[in-house]
C-alpha positions as CSV (number, residue, x, y, z in Angstrom):
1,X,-27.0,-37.5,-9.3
2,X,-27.2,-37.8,-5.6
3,X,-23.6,-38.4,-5.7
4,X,-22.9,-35.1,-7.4
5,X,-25.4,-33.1,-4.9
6,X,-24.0,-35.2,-1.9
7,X,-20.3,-33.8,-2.8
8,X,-21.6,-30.2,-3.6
9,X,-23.0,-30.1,-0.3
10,X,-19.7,-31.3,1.8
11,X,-17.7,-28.9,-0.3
12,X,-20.3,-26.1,0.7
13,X,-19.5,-27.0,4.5
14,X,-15.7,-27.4,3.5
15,X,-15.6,-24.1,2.9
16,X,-17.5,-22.7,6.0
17,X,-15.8,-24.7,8.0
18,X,-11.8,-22.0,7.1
19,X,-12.8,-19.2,8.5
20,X,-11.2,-16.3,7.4
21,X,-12.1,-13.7,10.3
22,X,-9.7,-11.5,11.5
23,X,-7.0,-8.6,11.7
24,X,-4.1,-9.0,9.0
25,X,-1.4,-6.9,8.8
26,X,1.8,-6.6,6.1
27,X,3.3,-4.4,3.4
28,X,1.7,-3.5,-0.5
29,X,4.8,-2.4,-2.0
30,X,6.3,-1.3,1.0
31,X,2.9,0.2,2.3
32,X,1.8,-0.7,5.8
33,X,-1.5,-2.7,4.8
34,X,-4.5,-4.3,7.4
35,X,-7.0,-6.5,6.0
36,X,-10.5,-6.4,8.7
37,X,-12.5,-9.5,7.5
38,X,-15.9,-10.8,8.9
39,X,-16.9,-14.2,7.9
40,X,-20.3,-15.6,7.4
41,X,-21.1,-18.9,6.5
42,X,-18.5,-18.5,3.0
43,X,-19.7,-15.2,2.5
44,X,-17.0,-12.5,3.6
45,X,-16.8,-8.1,4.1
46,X,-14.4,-6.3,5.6
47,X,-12.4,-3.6,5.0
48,X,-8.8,-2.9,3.1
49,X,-6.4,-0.5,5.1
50,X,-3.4,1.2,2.7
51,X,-1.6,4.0,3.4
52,X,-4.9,6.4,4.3
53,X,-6.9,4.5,1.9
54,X,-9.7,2.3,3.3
55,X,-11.7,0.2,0.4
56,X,-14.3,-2.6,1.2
57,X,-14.0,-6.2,0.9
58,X,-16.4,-8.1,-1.0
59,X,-15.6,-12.3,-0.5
60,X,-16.5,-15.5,-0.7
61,X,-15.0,-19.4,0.1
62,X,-14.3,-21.3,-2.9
63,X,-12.9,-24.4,-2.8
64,X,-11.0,-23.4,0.3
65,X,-9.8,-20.1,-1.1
66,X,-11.2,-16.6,-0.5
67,X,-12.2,-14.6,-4.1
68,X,-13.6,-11.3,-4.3
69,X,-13.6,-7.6,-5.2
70,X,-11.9,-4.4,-3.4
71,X,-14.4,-1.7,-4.0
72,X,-14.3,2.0,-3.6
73,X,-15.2,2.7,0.0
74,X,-19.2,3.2,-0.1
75,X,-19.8,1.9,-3.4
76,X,-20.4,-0.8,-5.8
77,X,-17.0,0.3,-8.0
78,X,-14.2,-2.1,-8.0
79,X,-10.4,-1.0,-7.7
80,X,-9.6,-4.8,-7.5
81,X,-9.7,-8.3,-8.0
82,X,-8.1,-10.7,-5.3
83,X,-8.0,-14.3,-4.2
84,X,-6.5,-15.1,-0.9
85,X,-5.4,-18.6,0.3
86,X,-5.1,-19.4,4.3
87,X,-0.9,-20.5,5.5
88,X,0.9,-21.1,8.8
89,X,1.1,-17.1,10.1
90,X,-2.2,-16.1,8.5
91,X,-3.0,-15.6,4.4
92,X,-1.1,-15.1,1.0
93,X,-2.8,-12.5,-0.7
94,X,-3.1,-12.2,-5.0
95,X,-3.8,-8.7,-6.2
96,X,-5.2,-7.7,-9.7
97,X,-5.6,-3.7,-9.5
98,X,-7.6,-2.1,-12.3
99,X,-7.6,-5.3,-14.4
100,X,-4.0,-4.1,-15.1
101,X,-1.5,-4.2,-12.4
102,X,-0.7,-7.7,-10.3
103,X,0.7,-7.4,-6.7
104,X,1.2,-10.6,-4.2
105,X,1.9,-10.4,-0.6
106,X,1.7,-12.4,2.6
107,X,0.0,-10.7,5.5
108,X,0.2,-12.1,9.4
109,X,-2.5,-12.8,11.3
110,X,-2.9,-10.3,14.3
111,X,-5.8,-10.9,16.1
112,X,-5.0,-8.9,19.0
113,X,-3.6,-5.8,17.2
114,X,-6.4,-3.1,17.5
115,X,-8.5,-2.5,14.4
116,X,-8.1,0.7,12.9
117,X,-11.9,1.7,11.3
118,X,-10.2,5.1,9.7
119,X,-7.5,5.0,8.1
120,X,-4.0,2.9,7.7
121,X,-1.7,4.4,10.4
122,X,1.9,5.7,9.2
123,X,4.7,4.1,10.8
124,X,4.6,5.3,14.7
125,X,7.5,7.5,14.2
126,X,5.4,9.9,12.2
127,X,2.9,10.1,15.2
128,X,5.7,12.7,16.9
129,X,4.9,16.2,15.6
130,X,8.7,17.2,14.7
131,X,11.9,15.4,14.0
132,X,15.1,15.6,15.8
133,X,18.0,16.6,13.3
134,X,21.0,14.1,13.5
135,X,23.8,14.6,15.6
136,X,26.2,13.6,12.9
137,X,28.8,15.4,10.6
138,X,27.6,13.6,7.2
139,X,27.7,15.1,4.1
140,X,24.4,16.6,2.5
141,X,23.9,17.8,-1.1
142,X,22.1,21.4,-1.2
143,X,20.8,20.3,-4.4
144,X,18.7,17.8,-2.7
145,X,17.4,20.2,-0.4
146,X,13.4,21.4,-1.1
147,X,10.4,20.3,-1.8
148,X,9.9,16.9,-4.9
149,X,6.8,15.3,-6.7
150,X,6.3,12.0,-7.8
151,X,3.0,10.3,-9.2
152,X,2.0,7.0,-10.6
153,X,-1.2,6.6,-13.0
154,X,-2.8,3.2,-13.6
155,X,-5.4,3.5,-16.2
156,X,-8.1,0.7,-17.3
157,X,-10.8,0.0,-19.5
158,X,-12.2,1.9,-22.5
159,X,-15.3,4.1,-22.8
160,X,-17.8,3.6,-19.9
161,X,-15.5,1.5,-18.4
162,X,-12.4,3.2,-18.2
163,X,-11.1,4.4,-14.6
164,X,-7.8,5.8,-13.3
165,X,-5.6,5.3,-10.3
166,X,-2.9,8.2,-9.4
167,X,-0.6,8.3,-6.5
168,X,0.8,11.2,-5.5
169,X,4.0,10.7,-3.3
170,X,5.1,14.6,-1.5
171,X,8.9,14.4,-0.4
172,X,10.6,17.1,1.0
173,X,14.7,17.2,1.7
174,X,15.8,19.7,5.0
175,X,19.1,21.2,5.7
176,X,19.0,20.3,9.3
177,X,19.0,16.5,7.6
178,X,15.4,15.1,8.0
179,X,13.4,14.4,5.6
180,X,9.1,13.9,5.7
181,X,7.5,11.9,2.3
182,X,3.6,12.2,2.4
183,X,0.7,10.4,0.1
184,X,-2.6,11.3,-1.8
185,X,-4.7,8.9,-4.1
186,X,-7.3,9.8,-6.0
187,X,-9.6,7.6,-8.7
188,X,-12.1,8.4,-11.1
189,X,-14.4,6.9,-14.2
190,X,-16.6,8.2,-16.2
191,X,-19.1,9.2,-13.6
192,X,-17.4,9.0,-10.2
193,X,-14.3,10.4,-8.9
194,X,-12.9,10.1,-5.3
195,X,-9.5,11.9,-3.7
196,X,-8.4,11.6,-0.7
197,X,-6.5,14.0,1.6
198,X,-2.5,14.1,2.2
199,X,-1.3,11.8,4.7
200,X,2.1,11.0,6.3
201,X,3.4,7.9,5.0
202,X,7.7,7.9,6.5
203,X,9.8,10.2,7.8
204,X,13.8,10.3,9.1
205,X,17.3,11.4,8.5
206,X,19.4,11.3,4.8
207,X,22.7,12.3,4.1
208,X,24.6,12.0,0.8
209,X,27.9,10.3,-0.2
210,X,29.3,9.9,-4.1
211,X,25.8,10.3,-5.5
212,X,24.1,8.0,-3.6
213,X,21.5,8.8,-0.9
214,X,21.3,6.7,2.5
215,X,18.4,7.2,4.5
216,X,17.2,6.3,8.3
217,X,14.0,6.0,9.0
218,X,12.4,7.6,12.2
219,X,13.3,4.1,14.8
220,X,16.0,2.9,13.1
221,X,19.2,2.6,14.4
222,X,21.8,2.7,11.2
223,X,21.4,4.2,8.2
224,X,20.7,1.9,4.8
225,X,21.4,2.7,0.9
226,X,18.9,3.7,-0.7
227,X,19.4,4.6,-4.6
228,X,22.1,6.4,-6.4
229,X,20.9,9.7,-7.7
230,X,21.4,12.4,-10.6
231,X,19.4,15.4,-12.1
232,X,18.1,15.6,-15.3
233,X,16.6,18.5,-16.1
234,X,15.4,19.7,-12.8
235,X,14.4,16.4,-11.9
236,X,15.7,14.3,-9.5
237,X,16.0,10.5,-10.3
238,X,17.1,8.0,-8.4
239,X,18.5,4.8,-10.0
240,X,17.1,1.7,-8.1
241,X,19.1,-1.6,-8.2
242,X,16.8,-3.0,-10.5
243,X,17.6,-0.8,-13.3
244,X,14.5,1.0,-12.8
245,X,14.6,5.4,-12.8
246,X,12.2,7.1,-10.4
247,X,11.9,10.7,-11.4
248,X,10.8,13.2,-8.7
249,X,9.9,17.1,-10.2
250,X,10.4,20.3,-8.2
251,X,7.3,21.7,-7.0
């Protein structure tokens, strides 16, 4: 029996002993993403930057690994489920969103980057208040042109339970060949909702060629493909490498 204590109590100062306090920055699904994390003893908080969104860390070390929740910012409600592990450049990072939805990542650790307490900053490109239009003779479809939609709904549990995620993503096409996508989120249950505001999430230059759309983003130097296109009843859908269709509406 004193065994058994005498190892519970070594792995208990294991685990204090990684300390997972810091600034960690990388990419959810493209996203720019900083993880803030304050550790005490193996207890951890901290907060969850994406895209505008800021949701609070709830942690603790177990067995060498951080486990915990993401909750809506200023409450008990969970978005997500995550366990972290510690590696060379800072930590690999296991997403379960709405009990549904499983994202992974590896974020760096950037201690001396400044911490960010509102909100996930957009690429610095965005910070500038217009776009310069190319100087470039490519070829640009007018169909393309205006303003296109796209959302994304994760849904989860039943009854009391239940809760929603939507993404809205805001892309506009212009003739003088830039182009601005922005982002809104908003979540709800059955007794809580929360949206936030529109935010800049990339911005650059497109032109078109044979259906397919290359893009540059605002600090890039060369243009990359991005997806082959069509319309489909007033939609536009691009067709990703993958297989995969992503249909934007007019709006």
């Amino acid at each position: 029996m004193f065994f058994l204590l005498l190892l519970f109590i070594t792995s208990l100062d294991s685990d204090a002993q990684i300390n997972y306090s810091g600034i960690y920055t990388g990419k959810i699904n493209g996203d720019f993403t900083q993880i803030e994390m304050q550790q005490s003893g193996t207890g951890v908080t901290g907060k969850y930057i994406e895209t505008g969104s800021t949701y609070d860390i709830k942690a603790k070390v177990v067995s060498g690994n951080l486990i915990g929740e993401l909750l809506i910012s200023g409450t008990a409600v969970p978005l997500a489920t995550f366990e972290a592990a510690k590696n060379s450049s800072g930590i690999h990072l296991e997403l379960l969103l709405l009990g549904v939805t499983r994202v992974s990542a590896d974020f760096m650790s950037s201690t001396d980057a400044q911490v960010n307490t509102g909100s996930a900053s957009a690429p610095k490109a965005l910070d500038s208040p217009a776009l310069k239009p190319p100087q470039d003779k490519f070829e640009r479809d007018p169909a393309v042109l205006g303003h296109w939609l796209k959302e994304e709904v994760i849904n989860s549990g039943f009854g009391d339970q239940a809760a929603s995620l939507v993404t809205a993503y805001f892309l506009s096409f212009y003739p003088d060949g830039t182009f601005v996508q922005e982002i809104a989120t908003s979540s709800g249950g059955s007794n809580w909702s929360m949206a936030d505001t529109k935010k800049p999430d990339i911005a650059g230059h497109w032109y078109t060629k044979d259906q397919i759309m290359y893009v540059r983003p605002t600090g890039q130097k060369e243009y990359a493909r991005l997806n082959r296109y069509l319309f489909h009843e007033g939609a536009l859908v691009f067709k990703t490498e993958a297989g995969k269709y992503l249909i934007w509406n007019r709006r």
